[in-house]
VOTORLUM-289328 format. One record per atom (N, C-alpha, C, O): residue number from 0; atom name; x, y, z. Coordinates in nm, 2 decimals. Layout:
// VOTORLUM-289328
(r NUM, CA, (X, Y, Z)),
...
//
This chain:
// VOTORLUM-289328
(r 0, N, (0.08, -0.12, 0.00)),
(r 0, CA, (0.00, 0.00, 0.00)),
(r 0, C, (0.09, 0.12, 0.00)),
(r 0, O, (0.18, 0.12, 0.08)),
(r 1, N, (0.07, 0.23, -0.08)),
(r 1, CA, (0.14, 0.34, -0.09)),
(r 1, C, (0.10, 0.45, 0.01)),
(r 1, O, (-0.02, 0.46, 0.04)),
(r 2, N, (0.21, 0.53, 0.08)),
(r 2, CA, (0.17, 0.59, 0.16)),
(r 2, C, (0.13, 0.72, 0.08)),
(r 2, O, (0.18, 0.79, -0.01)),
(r 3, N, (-0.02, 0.74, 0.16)),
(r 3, CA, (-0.04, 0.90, 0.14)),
(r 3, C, (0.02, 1.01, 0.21)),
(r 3, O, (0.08, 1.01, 0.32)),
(r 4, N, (-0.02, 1.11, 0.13)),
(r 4, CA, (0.01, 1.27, 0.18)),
(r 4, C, (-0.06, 1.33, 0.28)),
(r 4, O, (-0.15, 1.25, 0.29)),
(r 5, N, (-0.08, 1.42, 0.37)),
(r 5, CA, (-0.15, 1.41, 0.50)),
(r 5, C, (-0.27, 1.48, 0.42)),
(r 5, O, (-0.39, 1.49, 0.47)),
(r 6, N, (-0.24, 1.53, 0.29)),
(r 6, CA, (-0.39, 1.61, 0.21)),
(r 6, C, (-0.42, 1.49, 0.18)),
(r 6, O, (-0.52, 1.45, 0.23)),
(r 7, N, (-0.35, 1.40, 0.09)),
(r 7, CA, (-0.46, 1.30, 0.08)),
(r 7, C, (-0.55, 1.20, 0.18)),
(r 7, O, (-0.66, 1.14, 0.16)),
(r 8, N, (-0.47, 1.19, 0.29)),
(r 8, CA, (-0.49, 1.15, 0.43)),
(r 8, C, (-0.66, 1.23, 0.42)),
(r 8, O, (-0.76, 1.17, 0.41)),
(r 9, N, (-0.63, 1.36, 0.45)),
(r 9, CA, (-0.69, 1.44, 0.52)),
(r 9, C, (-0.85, 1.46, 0.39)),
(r 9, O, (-0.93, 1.54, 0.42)),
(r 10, N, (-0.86, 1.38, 0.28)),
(r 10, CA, (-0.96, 1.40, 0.19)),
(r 10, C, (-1.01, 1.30, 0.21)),
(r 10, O, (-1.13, 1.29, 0.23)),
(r 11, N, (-0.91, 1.14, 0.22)),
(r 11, CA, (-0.99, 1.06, 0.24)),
(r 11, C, (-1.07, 1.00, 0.37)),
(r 11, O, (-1.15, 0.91, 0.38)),
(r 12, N, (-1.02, 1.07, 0.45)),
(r 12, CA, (-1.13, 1.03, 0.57)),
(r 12, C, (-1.18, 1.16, 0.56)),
(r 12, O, (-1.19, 1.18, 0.68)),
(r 13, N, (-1.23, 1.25, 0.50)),
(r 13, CA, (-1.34, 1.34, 0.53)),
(r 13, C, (-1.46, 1.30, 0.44)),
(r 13, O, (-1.55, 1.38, 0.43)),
(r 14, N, (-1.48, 1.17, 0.38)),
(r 14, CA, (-1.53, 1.09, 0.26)),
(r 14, C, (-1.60, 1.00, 0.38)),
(r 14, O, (-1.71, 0.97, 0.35)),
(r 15, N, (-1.57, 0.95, 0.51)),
(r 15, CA, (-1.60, 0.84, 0.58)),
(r 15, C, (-1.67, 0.87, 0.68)),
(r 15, O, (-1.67, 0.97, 0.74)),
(r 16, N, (-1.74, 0.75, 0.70)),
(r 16, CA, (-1.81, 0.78, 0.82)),
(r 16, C, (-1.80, 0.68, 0.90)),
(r 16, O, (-1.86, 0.58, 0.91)),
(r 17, N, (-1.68, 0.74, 0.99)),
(r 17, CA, (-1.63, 0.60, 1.09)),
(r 17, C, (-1.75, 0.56, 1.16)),
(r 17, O, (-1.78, 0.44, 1.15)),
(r 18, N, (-1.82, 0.64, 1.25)),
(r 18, CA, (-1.89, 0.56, 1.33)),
(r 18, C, (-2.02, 0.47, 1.22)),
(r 18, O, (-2.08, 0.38, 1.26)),
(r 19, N, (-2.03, 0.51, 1.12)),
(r 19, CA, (-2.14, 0.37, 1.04)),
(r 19, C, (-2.03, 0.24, 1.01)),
(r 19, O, (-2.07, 0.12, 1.00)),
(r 20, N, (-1.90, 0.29, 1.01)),
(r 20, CA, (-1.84, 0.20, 0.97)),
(r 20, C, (-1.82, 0.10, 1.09)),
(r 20, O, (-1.83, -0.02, 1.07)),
(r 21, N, (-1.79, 0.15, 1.21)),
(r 21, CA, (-1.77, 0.08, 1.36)),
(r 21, C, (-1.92, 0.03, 1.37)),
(r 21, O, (-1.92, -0.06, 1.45)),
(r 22, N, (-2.01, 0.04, 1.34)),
(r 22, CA, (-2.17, 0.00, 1.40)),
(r 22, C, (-2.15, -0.10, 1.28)),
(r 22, O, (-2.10, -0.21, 1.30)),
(r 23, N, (-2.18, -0.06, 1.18)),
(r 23, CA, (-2.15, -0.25, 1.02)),
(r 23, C, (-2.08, -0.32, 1.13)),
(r 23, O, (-2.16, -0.38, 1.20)),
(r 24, N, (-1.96, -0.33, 1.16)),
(r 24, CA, (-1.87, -0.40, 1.23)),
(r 24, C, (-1.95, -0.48, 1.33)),
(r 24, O, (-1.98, -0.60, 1.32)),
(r 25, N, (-1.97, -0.38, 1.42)),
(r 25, CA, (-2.09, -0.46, 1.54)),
(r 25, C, (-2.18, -0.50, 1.50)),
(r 25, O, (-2.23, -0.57, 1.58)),
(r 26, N, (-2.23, -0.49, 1.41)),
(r 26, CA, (-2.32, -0.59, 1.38)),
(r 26, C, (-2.31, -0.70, 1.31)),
(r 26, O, (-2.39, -0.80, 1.33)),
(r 27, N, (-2.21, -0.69, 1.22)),
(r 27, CA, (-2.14, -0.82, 1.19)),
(r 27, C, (-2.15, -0.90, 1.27)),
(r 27, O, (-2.23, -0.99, 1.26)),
(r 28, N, (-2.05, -0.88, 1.42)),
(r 28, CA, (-2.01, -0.92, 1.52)),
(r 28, C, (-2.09, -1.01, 1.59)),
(r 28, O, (-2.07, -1.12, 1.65)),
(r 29, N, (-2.19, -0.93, 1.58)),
(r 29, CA, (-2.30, -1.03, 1.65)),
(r 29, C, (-2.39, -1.06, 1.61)),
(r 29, O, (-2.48, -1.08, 1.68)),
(r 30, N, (-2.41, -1.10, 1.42)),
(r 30, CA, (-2.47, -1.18, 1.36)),
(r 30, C, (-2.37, -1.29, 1.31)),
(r 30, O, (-2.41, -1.37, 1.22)),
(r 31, N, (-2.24, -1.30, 1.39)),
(r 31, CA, (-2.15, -1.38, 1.41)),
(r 31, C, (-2.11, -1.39, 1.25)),
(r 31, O, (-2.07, -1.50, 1.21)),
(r 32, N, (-2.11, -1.28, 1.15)),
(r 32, CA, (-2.06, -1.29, 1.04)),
(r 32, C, (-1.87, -1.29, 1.04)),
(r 32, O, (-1.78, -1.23, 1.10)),
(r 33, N, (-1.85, -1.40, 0.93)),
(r 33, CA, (-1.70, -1.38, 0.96)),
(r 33, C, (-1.62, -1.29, 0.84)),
(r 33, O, (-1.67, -1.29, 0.73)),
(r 34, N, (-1.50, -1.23, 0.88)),
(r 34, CA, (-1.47, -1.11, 0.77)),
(r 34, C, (-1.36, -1.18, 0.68)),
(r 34, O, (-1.24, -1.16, 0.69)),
(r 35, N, (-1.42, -1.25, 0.61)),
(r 35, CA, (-1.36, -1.35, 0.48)),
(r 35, C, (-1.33, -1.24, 0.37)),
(r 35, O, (-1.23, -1.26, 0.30)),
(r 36, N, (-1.41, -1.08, 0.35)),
(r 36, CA, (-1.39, -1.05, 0.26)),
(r 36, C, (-1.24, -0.90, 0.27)),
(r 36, O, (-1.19, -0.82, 0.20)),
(r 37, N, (-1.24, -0.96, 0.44)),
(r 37, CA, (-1.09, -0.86, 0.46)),
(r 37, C, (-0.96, -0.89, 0.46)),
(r 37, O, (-0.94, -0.99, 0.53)),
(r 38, N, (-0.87, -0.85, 0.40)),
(r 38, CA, (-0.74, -0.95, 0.44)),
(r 38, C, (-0.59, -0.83, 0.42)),
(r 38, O, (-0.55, -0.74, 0.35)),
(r 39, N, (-0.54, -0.91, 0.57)),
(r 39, CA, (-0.41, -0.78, 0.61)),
(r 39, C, (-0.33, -0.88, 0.58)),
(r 39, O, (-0.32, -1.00, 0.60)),
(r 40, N, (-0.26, -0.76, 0.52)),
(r 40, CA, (-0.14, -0.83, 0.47)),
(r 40, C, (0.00, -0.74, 0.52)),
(r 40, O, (0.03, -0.62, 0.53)),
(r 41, N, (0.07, -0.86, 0.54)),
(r 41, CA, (0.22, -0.75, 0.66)),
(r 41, C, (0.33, -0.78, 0.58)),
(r 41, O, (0.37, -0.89, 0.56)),
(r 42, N, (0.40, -0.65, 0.53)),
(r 42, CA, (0.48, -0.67, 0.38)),
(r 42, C, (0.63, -0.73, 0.50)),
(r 42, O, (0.69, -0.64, 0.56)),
(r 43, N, (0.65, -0.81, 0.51)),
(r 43, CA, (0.82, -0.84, 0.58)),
(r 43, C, (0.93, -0.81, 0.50)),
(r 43, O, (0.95, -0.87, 0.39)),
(r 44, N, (1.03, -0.69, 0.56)),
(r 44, CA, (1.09, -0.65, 0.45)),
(r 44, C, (1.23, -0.73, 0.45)),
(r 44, O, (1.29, -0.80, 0.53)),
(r 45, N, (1.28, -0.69, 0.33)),
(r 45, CA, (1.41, -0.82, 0.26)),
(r 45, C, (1.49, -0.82, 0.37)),
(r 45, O, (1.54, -0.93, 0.38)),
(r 46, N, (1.52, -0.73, 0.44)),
(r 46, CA, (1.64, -0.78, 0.56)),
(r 46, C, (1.53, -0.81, 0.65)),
(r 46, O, (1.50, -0.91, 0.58)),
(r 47, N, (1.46, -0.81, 0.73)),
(r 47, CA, (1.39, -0.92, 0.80)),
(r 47, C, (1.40, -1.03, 0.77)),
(r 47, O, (1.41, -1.12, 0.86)),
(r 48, N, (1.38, -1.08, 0.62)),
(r 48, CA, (1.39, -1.21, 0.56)),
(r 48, C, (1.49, -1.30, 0.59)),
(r 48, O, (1.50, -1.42, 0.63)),
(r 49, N, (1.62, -1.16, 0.54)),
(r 49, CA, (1.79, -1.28, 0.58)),
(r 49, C, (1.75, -1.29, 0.66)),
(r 49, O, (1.66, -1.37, 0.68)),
(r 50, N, (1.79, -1.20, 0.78)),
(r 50, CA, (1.75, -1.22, 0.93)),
(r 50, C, (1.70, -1.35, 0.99)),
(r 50, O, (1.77, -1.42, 1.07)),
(r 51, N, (1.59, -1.37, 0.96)),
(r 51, CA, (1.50, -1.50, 0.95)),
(r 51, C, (1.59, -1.61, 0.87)),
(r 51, O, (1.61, -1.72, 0.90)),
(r 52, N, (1.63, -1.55, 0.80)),
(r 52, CA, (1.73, -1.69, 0.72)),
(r 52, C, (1.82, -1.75, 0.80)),
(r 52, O, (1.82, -1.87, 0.84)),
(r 53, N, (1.91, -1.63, 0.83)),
(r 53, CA, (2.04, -1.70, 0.94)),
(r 53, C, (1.98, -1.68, 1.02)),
(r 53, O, (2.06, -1.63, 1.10)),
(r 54, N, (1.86, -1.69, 1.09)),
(r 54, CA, (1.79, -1.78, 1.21)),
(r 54, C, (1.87, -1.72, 1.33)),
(r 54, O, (1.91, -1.79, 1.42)),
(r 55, N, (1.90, -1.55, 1.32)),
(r 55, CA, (1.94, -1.46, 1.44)),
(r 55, C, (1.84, -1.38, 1.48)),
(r 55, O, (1.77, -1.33, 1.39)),
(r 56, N, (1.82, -1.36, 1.62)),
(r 56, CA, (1.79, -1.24, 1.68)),
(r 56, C, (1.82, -1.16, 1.63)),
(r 56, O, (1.90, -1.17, 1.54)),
(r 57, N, (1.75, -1.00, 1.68)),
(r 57, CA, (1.80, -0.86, 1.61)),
(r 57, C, (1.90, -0.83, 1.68)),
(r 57, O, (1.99, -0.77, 1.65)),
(r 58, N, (1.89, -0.88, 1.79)),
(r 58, CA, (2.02, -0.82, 1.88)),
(r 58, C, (2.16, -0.90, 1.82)),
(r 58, O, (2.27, -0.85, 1.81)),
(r 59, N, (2.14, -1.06, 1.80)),
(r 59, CA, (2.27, -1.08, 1.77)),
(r 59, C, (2.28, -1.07, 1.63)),
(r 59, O, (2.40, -1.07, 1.60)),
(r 60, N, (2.19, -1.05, 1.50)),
(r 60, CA, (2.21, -1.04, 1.39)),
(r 60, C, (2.28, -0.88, 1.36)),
(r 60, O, (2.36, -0.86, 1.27)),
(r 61, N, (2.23, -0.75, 1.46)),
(r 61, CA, (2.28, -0.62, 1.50)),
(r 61, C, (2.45, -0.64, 1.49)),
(r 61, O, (2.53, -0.57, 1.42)),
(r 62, N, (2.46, -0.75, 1.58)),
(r 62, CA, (2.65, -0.77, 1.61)),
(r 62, C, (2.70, -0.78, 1.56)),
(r 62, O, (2.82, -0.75, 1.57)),
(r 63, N, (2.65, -0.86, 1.42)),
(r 63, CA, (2.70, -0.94, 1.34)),
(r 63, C, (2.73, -0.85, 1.22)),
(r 63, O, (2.84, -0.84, 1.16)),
(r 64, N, (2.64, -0.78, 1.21)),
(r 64, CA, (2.66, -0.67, 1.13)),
(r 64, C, (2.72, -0.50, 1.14)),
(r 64, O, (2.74, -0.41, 1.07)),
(r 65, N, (2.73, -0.52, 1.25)),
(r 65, CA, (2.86, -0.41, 1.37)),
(r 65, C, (2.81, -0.33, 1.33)),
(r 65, O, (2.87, -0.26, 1.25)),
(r 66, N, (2.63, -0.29, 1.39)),
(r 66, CA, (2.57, -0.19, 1.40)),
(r 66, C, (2.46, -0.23, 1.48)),
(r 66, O, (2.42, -0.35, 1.49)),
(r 67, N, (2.41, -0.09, 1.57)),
(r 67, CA, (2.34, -0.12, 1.72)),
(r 67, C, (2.19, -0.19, 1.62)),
(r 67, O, (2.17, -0.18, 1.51)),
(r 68, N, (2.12, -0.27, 1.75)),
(r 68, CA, (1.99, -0.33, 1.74)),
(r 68, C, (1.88, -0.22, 1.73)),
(r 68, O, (1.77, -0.25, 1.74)),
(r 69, N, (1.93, -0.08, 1.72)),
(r 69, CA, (1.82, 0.02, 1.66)),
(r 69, C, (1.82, 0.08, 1.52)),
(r 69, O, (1.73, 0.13, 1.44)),
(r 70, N, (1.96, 0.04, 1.51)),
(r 70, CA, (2.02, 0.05, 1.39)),
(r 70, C, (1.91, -0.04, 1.26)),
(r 70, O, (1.82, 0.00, 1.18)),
(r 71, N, (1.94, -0.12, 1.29)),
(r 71, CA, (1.87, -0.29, 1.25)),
(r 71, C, (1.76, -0.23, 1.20)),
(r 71, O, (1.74, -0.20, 1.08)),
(r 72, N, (1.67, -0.21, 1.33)),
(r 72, CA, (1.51, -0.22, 1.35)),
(r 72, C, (1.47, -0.10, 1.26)),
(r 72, O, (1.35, -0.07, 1.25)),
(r 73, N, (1.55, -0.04, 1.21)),
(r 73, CA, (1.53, 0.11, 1.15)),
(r 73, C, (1.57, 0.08, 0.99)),
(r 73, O, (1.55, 0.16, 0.90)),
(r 74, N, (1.63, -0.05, 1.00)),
(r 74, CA, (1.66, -0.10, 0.88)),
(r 74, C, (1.54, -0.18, 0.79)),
(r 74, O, (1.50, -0.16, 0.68)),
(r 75, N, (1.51, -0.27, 0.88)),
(r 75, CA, (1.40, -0.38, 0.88)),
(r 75, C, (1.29, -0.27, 0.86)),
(r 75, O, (1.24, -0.27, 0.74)),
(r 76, N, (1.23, -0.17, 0.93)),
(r 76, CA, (1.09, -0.12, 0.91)),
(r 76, C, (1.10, -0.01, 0.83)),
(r 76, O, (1.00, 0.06, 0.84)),
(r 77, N, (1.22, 0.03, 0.73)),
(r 77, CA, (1.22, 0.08, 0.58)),
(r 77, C, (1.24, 0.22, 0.65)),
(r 77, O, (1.18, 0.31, 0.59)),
(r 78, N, (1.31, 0.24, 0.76)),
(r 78, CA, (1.33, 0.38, 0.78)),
(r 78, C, (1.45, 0.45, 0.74)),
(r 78, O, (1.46, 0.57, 0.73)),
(r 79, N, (1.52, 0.35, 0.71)),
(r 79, CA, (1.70, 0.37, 0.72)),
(r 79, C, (1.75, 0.27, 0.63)),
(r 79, O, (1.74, 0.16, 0.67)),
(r 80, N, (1.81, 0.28, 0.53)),
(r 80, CA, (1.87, 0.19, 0.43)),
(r 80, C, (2.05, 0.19, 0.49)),
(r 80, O, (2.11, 0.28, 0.53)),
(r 81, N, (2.10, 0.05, 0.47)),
(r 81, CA, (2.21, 0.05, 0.49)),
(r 81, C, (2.30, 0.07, 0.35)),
(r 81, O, (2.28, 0.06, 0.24)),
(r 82, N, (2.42, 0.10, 0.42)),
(r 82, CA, (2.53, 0.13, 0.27)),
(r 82, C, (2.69, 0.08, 0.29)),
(r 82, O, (2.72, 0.11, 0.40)),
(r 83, N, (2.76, 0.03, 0.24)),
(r 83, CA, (2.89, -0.02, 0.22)),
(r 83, C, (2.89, -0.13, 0.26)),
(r 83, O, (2.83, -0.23, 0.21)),
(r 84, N, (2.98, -0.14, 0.40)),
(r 84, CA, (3.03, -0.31, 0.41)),
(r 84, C, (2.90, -0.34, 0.51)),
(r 84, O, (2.92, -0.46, 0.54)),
(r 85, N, (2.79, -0.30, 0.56)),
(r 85, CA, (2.70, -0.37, 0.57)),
(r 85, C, (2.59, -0.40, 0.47)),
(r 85, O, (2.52, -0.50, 0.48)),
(r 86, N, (2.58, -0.30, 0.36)),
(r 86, CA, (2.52, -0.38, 0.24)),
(r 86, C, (2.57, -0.51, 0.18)),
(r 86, O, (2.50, -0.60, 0.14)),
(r 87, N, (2.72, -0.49, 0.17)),
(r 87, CA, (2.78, -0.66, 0.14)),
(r 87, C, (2.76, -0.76, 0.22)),
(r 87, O, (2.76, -0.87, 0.19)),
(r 88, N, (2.74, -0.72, 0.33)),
(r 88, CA, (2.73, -0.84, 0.37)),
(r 88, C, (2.58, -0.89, 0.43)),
(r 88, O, (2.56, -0.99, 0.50)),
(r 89, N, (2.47, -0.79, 0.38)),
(r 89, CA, (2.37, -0.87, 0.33)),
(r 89, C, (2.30, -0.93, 0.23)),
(r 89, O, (2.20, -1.00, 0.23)),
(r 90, N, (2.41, -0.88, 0.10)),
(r 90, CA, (2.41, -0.96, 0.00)),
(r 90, C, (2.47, -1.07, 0.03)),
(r 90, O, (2.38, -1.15, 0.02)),
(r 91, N, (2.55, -1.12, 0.07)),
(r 91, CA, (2.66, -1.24, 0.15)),
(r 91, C, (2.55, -1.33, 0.22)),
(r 91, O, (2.55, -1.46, 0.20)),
(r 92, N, (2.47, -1.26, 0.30)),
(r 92, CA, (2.34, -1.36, 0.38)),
(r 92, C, (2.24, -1.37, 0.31)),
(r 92, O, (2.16, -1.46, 0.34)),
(r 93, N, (2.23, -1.28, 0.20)),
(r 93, CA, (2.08, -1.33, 0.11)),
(r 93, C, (2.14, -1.48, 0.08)),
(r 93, O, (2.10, -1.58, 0.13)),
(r 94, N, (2.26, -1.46, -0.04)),
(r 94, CA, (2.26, -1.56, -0.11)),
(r 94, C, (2.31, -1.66, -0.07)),
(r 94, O, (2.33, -1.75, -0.15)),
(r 95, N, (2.36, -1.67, 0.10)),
(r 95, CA, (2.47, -1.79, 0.14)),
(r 95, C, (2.44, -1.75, 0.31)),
(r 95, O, (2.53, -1.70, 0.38)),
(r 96, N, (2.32, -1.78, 0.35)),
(r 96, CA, (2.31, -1.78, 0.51)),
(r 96, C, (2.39, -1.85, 0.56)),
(r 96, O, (2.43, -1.80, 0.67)),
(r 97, N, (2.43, -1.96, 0.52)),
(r 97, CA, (2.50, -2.06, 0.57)),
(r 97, C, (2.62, -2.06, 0.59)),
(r 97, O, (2.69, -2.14, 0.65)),
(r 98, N, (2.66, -1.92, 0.51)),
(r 98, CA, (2.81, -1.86, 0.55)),
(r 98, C, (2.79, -1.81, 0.70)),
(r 98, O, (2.85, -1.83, 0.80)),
(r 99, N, (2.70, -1.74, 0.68)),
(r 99, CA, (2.70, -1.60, 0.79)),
(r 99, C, (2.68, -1.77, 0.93)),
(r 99, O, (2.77, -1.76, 1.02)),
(r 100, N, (2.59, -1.87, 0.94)),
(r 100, CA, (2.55, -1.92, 1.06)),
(r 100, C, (2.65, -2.02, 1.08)),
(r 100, O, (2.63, -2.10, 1.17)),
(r 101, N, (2.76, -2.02, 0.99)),
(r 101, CA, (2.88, -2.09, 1.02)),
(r 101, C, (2.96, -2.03, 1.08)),
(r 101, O, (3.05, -2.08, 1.15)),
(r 102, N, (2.94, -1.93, 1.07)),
(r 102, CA, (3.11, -1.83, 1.12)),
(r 102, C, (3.00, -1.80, 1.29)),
(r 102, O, (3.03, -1.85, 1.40)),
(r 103, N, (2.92, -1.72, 1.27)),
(r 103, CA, (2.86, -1.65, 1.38)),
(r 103, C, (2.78, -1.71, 1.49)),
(r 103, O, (2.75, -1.67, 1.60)),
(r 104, N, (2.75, -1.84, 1.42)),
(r 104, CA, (2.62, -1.89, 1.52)),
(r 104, C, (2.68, -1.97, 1.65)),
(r 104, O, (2.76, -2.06, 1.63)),
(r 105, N, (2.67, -1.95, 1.73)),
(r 105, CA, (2.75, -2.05, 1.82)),
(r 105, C, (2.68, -2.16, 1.82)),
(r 105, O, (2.72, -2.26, 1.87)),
//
């Protein structure tokens, strides 16, 4: 989903009427209807994935890559792009985790 602008923010809920929309809900709710026709989807971004690959914590995957676990998390939730020898060497763990959990994993 692309992020809006706070004007387009600010147009598209002036379009809504939350509370009809919270009452549909409740009554869903308790015509025990199920919401088959909604579906969240949670984008996991590519370094969460290695991450998940070599099967580290953020704190010890942080170490590994000799930058703090805010560092990381700032990485992971698309705030903060990494550059030089920590970009290599998550090209290094995309394509070869098994490097990175040989040397690091105890």
């Amino acid at each position: 989903m692309a992020k809006l602008s706070a004007k387009e923010l600010i147009a598209r809920d002036a379009k809504r009427d939350i509370a009809a929309e919270i009452r549909a809900g409740l009554r869903e709710i308790k015509a025990g209807v199920k919401a088959t026709h909604r579906t969240h989807r949670i984008e996991v971004s590519e370094i969460n994935a290695v991450r998940a690959s070599v099967g580290l914590s953020q704190e010890k995957f942080a170490t590994v890559m000799g930058v703090s676990t805010r560092t990381l998390q700032e990485w992971e939730q698309g705030r903060r792009k990494p550059s030089g020898a920590a970009l290599s060497l998550l090209t290094v763990a995309k394509k070869r985790p098994e490097v990175l959990r040989e040397i690091f994993v105890d």
